[in-house]
C-alpha positions as CSV (number, residue, x, y, z in Angstrom):
1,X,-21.4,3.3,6.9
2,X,-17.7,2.8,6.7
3,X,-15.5,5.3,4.7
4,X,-12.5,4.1,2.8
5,X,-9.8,6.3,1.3
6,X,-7.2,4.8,-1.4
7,X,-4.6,7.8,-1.5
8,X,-3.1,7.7,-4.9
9,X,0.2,9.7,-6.1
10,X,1.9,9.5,-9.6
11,X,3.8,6.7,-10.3
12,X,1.2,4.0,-8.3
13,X,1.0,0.7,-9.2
14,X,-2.8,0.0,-10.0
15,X,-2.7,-3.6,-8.9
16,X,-1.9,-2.3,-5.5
17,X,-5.0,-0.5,-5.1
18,X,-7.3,-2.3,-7.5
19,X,-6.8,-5.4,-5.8
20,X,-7.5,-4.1,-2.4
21,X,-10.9,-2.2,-4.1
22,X,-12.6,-5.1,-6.2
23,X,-12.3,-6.9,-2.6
24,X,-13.7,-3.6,-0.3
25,X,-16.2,-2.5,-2.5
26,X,-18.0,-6.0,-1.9
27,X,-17.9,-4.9,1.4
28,X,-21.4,-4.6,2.9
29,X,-22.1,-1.2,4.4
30,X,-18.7,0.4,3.1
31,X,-18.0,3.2,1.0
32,X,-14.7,2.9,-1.3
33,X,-13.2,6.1,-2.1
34,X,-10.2,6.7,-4.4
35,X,-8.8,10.0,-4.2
36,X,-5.5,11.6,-5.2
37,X,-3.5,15.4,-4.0
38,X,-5.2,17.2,-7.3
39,X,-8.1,15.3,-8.0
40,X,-8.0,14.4,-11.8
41,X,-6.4,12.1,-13.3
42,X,-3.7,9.4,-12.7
43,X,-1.5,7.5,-14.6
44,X,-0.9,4.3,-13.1
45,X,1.1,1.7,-15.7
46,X,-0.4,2.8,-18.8
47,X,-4.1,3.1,-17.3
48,X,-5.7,6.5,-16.6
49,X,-7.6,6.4,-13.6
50,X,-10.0,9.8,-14.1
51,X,-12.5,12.0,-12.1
52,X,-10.6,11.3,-8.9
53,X,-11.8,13.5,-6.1
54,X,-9.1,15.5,-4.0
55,X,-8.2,14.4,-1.0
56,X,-8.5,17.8,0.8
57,X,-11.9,17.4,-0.1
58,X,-12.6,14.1,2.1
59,X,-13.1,15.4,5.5
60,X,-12.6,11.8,7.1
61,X,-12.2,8.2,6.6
62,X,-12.4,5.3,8.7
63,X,-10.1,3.1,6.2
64,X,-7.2,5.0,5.0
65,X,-5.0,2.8,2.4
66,X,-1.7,4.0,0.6
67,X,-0.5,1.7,-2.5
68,X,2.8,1.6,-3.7
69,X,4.7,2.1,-6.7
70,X,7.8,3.6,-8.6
71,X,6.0,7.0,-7.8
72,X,6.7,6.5,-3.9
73,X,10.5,7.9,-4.2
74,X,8.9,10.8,-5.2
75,X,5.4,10.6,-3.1
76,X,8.1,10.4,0.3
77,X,9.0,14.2,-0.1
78,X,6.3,15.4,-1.0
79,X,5.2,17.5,1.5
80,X,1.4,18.7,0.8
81,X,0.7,14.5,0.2
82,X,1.7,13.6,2.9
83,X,0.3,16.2,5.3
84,X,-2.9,14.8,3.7
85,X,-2.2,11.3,5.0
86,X,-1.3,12.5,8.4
87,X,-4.5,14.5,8.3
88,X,-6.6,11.6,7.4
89,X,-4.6,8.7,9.6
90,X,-5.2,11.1,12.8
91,X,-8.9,10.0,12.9
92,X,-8.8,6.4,10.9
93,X,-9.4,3.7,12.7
94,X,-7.2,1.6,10.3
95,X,-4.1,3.1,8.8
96,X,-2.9,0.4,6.1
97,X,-0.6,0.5,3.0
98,X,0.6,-2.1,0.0
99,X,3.8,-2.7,-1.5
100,X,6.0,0.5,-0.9
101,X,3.1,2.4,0.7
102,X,4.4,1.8,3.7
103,X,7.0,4.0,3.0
104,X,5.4,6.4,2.2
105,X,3.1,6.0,5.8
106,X,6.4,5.6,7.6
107,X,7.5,8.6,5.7
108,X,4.8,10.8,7.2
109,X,5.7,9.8,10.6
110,X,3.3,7.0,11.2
111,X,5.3,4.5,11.6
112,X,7.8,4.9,13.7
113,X,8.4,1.8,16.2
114,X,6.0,-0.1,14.5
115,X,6.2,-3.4,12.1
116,X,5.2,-3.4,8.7
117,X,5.5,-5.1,5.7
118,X,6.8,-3.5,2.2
119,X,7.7,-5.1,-1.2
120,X,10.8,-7.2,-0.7
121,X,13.2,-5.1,-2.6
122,X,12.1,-1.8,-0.3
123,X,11.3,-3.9,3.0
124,X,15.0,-2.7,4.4
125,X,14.0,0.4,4.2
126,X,11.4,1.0,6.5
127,X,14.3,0.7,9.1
128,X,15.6,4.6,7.9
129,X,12.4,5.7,9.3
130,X,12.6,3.5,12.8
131,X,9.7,1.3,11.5
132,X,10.3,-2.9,11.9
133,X,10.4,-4.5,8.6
134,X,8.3,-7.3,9.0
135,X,8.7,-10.4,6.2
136,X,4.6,-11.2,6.3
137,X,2.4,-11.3,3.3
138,X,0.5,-9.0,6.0
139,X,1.6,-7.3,9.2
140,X,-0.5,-5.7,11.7
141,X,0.7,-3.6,14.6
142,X,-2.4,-1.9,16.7
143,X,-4.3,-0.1,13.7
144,X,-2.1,-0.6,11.4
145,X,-2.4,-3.3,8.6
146,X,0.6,-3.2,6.0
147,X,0.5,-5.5,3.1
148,X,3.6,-7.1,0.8
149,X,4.2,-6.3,-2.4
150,X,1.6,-5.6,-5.6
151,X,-0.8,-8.8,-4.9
152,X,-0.1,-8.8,-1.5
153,X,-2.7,-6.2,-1.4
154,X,-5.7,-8.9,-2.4
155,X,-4.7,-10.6,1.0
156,X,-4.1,-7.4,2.9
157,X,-7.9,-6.7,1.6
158,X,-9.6,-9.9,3.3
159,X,-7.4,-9.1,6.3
160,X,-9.4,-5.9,6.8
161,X,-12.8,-7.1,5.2
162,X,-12.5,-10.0,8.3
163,X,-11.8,-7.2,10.7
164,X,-14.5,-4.7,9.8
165,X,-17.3,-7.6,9.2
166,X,-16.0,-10.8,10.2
167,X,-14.2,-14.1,9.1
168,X,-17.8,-15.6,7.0
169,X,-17.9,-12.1,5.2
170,X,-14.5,-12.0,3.8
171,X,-14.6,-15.5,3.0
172,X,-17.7,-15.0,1.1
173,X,-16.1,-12.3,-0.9
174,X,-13.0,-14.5,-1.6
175,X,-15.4,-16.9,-2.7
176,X,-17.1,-14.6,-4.7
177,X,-13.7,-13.6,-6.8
178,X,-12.4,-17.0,-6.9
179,X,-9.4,-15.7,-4.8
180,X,-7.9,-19.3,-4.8
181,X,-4.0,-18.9,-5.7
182,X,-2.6,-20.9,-7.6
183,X,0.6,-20.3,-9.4
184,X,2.1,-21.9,-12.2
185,X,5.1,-20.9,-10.8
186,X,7.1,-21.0,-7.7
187,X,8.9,-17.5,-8.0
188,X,7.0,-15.3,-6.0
189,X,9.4,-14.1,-3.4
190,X,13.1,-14.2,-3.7
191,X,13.7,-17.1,-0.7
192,X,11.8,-19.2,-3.6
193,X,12.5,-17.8,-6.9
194,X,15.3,-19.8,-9.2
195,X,19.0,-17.7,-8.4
196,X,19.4,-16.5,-12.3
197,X,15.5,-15.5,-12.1
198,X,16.4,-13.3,-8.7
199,X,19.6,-12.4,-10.3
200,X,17.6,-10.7,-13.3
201,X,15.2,-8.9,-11.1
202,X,17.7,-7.6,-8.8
203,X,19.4,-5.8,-11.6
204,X,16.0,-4.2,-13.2
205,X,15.6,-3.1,-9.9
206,X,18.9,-1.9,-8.8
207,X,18.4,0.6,-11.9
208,X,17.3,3.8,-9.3
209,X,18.0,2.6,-6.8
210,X,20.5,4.4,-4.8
211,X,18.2,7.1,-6.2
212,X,15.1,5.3,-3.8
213,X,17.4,4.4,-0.9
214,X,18.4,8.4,-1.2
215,X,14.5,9.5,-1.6
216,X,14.2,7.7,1.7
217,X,16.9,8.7,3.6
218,X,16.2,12.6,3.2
219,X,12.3,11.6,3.9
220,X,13.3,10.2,7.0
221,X,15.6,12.9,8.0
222,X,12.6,15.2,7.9
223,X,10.4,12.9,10.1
């Protein structure tokens, strides 16, 4: 039976984890857990995710996967979390994040001269914490799958569900989901998004953002 852990924090965006889970818990023979620091609940964009068990509780995992979210900035100092993820990514076979998760893996020392992926406002940096910023949808480097931003994650998810049961599986579950993007829009990444469109986004994000780029830098300091 294979063991995955999602590792939630405050703050997580939901499609970065429940993208990932409708995929792995098709997965024949696999076990999806989704666990957070206190167990409970989580908010996660207006949905509360409940009955979570803790993750000091899970003694091991063969899949550990960290989403992202606003919530990293805060989930990259904190200290109990992420002695849980080192904890849990010493015996994994596959270490793997979405979106800013990979901050928050590099941020716990598990990255550190490796490439990864990240959400493309965040990708630089991975670079505070010697990681490799790597512009793939997904990125692997030895165990370690990292996924793009938010719906990144759905790819990052048959990425692994090829690796743990092979190529015929995962397309079976894509098939399953009708994972067949396509967009009524080309905007999805800022090398193809209109300039006022990227312009507009830019700004939301650049509200909190020294604040991030800060939250990093004293993470990484502490690595």
């Amino acid at each position: 039976m294979t063991q995955i852990v999602i590792a939630l924090f405050p703050g997580v965006t939901h499609l970065d984890f429940t993208g990932p889970h409708q995929i792995l818990c098709r997965l024949p023979g696999a076990t999806v857990t989704v666990a957070s620091l206190d167990g409970g609940e989580i908010e996660a964009d207006g949905l509360v995710f409940a009955r979570l068990p803790r993750l000091a509780d899970i003694a091991a995992c063969d899949v550990l996967i960290v989403p992202g979210g606003f919530g990293t900035t805060q989930a990259m100092s904190d200290r109990d979390f992420l002695a849980q993820i080192r904890r849990l990514a010493e015996g994994a076979t596959y270490v793997c994040s979405v979106c800013t998760g990979s901050l928050v893996l590099a941020a716990a020392g598990l990255l550190t001269g490796k490439r990864a992926a990240c959400h493309w406002a965040w990708r630089d940096q991975l670079a505070l914490f010697g990681a490799i910023p790597d512009l793939s949808r997904v990125a692997r480097d030895g165990r370690y799958f990292t996924g793009g931003g938010v719906t990144a994650g759905i790819d990052f998810a048959l990425v692994i569900a090829a690796e743990l049961a092979g190529d015929v599986v995962a397309q079976g579950i894509q098939l399953a989901v009708e994972y067949a993007p396509d967009p009524p829009f080309d905007a999805g990444r800022p090398e193809t998004a209109p300039e006022d469109v990227l312009a507009r986004v830019q700004g939301i994000y650049a509200r909190g953002m020294e604040e991030r780029v800060e939250a990093a830098k004293m993470a990484a300091g502490a690595v």
